[in-house]
SEKOL-953774 format. One record per residue (C-alpha): residue number from 1; residue in one letter; x, y, z. Coordinates in nm, 3 decimals, always signed. Each point is the difference from the previous one (the first is absolute). Layout:
+-----+---------+---------+---------+---------+
! num ! residuo !      xx !      yy !      zz !
+-----+---------+---------+---------+---------+
! NUM !       A !       X !       Y !       Z !
...
+-----+---------+---------+---------+---------+
***
This chain:
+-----+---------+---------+---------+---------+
! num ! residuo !      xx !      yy !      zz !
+-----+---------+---------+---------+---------+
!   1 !       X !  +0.235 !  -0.051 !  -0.477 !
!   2 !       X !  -0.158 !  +0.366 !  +0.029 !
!   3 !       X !  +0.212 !  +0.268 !  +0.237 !
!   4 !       X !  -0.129 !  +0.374 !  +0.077 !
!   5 !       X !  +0.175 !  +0.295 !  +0.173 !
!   6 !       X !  -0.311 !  +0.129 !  +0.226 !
!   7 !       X !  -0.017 !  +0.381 !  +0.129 !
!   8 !       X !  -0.176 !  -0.008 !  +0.323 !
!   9 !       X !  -0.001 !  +0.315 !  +0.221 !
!  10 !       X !  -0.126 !  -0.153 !  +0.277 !
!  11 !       X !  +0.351 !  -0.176 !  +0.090 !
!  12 !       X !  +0.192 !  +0.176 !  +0.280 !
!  13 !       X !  +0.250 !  -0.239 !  +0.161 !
!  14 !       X !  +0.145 !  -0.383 !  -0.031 !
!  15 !       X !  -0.293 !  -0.133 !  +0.190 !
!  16 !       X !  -0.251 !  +0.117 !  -0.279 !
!  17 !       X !  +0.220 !  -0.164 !  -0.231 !
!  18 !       X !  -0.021 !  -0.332 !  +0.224 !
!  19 !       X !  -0.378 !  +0.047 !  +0.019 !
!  20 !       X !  -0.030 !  +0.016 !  -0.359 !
!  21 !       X !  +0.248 !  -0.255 !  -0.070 !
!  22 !       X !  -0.194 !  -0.263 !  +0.241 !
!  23 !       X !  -0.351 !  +0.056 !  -0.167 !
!  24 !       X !  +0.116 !  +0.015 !  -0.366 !
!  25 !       X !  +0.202 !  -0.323 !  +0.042 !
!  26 !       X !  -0.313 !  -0.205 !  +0.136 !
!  27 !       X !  -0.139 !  +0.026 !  -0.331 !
!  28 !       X !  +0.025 !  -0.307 !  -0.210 !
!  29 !       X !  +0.319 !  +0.071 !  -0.323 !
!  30 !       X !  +0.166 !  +0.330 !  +0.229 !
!  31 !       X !  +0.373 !  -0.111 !  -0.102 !
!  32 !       X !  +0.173 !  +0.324 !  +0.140 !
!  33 !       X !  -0.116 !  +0.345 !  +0.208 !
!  34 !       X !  +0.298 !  +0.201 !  +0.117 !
!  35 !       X !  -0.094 !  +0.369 !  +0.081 !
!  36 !       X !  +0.217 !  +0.307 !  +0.098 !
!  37 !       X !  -0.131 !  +0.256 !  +0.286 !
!  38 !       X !  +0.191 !  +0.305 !  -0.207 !
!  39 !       X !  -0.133 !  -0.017 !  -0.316 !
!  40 !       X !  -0.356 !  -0.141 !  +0.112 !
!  41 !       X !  +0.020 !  -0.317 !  -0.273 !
!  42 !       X !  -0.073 !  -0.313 !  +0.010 !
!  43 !       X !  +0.099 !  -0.262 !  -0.267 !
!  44 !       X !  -0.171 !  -0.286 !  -0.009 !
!  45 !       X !  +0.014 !  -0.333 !  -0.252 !
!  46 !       X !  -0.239 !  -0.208 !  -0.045 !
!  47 !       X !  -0.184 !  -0.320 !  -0.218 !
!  48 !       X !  -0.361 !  -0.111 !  -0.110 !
!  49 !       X !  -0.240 !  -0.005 !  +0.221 !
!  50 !       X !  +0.116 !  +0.295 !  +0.122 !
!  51 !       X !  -0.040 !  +0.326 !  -0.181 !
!  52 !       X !  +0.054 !  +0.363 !  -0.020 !
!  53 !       X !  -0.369 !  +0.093 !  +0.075 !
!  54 !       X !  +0.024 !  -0.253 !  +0.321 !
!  55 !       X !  +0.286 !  +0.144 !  +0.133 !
!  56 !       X !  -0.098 !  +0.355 !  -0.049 !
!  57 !       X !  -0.345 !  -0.129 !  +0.171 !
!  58 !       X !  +0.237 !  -0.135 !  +0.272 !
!  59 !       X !  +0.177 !  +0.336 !  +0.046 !
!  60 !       X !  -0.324 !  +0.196 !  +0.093 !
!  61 !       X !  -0.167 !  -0.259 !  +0.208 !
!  62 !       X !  +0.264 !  +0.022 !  +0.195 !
!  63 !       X !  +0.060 !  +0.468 !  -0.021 !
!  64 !       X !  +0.291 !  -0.009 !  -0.160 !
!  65 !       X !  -0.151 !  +0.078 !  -0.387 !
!  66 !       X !  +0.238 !  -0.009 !  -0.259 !
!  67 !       X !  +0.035 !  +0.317 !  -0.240 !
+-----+---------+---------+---------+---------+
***
């Protein structure tokens, strides 16, 4: 299993942190996404075939790029 910290600026209360939660865990191997509003993070875990590309690719589709 892969986990990342991601940076994204774009986060400004709990329901961007439910938005991204709800995409990111309809990919196929997303084991975990927890984010915090304060710090702007989101940690996510994750298996094959997901990867680190896909979920960044995932991120900007949907505006909220990770750093």
């Amino acid at each position: 299993m892969e986990k990342q910290d991601f940076i994204i600026p774009n986060i400004t209360c709990g329901h961007c942190v439910m938005a991204i939660k709800n995409e990111l865990s309809e990919m196929d191997g997303i084991r975990a996404v927890d984010g915090n509003p304060e710090s702007k993070t989101m940690h996510v875990e994750w298996d094959a075939p997901t990867t680190l590309a896909l979920i960044k690719d995932k991120l900007q589709e949907i505006n909220y790029p990770a750093e």
